[in-house]
N, C-alpha and C positions, 0 to 999 in steps of 0.2 A: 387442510392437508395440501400441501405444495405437490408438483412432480419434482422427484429428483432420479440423478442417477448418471451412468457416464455414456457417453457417445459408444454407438452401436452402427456399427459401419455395415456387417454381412447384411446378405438378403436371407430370409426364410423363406420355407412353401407355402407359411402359414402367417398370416397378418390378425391385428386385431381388429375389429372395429372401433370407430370414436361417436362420441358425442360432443359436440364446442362449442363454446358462447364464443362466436364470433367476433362483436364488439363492432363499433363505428372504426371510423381509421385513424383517430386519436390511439387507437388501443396501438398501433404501432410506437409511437411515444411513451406508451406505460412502462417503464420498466421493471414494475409489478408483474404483471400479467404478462407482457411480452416474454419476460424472462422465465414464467412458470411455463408456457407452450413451449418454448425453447427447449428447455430442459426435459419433459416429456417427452418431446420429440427424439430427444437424444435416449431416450430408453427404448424406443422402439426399434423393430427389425427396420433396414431399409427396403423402403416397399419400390417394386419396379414399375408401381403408376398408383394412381391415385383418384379412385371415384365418389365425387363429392355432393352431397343433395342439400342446396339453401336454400333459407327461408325464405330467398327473396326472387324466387324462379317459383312461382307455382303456375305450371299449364298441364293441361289435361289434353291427350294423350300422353303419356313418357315422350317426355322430350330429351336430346341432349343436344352440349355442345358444340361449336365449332371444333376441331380435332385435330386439325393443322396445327403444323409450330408455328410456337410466336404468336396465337390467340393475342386479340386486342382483351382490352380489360372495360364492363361495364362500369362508371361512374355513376352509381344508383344512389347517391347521396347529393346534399344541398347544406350548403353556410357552412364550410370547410376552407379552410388553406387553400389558396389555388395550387399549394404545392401536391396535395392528394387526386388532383386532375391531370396530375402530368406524371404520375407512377406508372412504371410497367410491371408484368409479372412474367416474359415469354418463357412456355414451356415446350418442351421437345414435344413432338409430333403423338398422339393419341390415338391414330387413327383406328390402330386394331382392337384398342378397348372399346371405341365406341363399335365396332362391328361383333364383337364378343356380347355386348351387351342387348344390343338388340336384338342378336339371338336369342339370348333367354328368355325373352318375352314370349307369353303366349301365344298361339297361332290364334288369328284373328283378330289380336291387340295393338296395333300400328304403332308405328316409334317416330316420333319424328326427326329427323337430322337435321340441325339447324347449320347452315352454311356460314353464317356473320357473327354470330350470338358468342361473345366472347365469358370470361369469368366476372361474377357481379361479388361485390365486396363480401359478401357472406364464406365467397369460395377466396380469392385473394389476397384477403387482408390474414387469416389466418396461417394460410395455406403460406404465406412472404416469410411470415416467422419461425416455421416450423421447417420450410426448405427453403432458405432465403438465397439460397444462386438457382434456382429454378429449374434444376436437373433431372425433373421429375416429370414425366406426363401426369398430366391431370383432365379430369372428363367431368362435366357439369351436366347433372341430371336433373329435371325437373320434380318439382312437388306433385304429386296429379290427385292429390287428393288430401283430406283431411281426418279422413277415418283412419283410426287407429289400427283397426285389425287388416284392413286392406295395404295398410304400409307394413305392418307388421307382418304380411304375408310377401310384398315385393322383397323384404330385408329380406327374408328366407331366400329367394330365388335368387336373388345376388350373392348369397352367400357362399356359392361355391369361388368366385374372384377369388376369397381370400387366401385358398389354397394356389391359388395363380401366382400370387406376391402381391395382391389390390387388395390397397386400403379404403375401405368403405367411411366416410365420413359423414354422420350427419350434423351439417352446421347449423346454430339455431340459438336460443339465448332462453335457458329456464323461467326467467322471468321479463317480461317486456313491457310493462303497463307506460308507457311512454307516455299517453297524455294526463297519467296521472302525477308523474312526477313536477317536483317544485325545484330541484335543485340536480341542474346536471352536470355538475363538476365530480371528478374522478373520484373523491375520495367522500362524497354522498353520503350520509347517514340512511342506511337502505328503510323505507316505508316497512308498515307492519304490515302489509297484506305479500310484500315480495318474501320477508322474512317467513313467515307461515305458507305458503306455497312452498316457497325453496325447501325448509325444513320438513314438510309432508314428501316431498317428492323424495329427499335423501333417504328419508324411515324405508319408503317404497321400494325405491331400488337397493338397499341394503338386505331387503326380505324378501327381492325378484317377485314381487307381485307386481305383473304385468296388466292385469288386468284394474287393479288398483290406480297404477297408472292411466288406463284406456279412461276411465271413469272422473277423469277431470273435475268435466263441466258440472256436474255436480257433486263428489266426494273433496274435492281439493278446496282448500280454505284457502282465503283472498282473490277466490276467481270472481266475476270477472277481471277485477284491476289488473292482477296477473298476467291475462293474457286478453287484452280485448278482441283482439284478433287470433289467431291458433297458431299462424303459421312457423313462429318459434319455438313454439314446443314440440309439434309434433314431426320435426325430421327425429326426434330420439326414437320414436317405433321403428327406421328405416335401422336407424343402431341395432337394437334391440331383435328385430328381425333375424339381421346376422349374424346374431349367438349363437354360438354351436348349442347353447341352450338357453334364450331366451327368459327362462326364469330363475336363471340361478341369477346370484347378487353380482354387479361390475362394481368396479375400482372406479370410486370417485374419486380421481384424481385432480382437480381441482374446484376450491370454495372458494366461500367469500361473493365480495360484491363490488359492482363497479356502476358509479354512477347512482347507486340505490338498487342496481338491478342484478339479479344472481348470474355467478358464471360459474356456477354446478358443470363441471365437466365428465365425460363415464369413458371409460374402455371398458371392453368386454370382450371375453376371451371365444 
């Protein structure tokens, strides 16, 4: 199932949250994929900022980003076009989300406010396609953990943004077994262990068994090739968190596979 639908210009009170296979920066090229984020995008309310948590920021404390406009942009990738080292993304000024957001933290839980730390491709490559004139603040959150119910507890505490007009996004990619793959071309004949993951994951969130979900490491078939490391999978509890009900079933809004690897994508209302 594709995103379809027509351009939605207002703002609501109320945003959804996402879940998105983010992709390398070839995925700007796809015009598969590019075009399926595209078009979701254009079903969505316009959100009046944007706070986004990737796979490829994990620090502990809660970290965010720089907040300023015009944020420089991480290049966290290697053997690429020299032309995806000279992309920008500048977005208008964040400053108050990131001061909104450190508020909600617990008393006693430190935040750290990173002064240089610009968006790293997990946040910009998506984020190009979905707001491609960059009119949107955006605010980069760190990973601070790996535990399922401890993110699934933060997605809850952020959950109020989205009555703000913030769209909570966790970037991340269903399936990632990267040194298992043989062949990394786009249009990949996806492995049986991403195939069986991905298709366990979709029965899961079709059924809002969240706890299903938490249970990976050992209920999910093809782990670990799946995921040798976690930190793609698990920005979807920071999703999941910020349902107004966390167990009911989200809109997989988009399948399929790139590369051999699933780009299962969820909103959730």
């Amino acid at each position: 199932m594709t995103a379809t639908g027509t351009t939605t210009t207002s703002t609501t009170d109320r945003m959804p949250a996402l879940y998105i296979g983010h992709g390398a920066p070839p995925l700007l090229d796809d015009p598969t994929w590019s075009g399926q984020l595209s078009a979701w995008a254009a079903t969505l309310p316009r959100p009046k900022a944007v706070l986004i948590v990737s796979a490829h920021w994990e620090s502990a404390p809660v970290s965010l980003s720089a907040s300023g406009p015009g944020v420089e942009l991480v290049y966290d990738f290697g053997g690429f076009h020299p032309r995806y080292y000279q992309m920008q993304y500048r977005t208008p000024d964040a400053s108050a989300l990131a001061r909104r957001v450190a508020a909600m933290m617990p008393d006693g839980e430190p935040v750290h406010q990173h002064r240089t730390r610009g968006l790293d491709h997990g946040a910009w490559v998506p984020l190009k396609i979905m707001y491609p004139e960059a009119d949107v603040p955006v605010l980069q959150m760190s990973l601070p953990t790996d535990d399922p119910y401890r993110l699934l507890a933060l997605g809850e505490r952020l959950r109020p943004l989205r009555d703000e007009g913030v769209l909570i996004v966790g970037s991340g990619f269903l399936t990632h077994g990267l040194p298992f793959l043989r062949d990394f071309s786009i249009g990949a004949q996806a492995p049986g262990w991403s195939v069986d993951f991905d298709l366990w994951a979709a029965d899961a969130l079709a059924r809002g068994d969240v706890d299903e979900l938490a249970a990976y490491r050992s209920k999910a078939p093809g782990m670990p090739y799946a995921h040798p490391t976690v930190e793609h999978y698990t920005p979807l509890f920071i999703t999941l968190g910020a349902a107004l009900q966390p167990d009911a079933p989200g809109d997989q809004r988009i399948d399929g596979y790139w590369m051999g690897l699933s780009k299962r994508s969820l909103q959730v209302a």
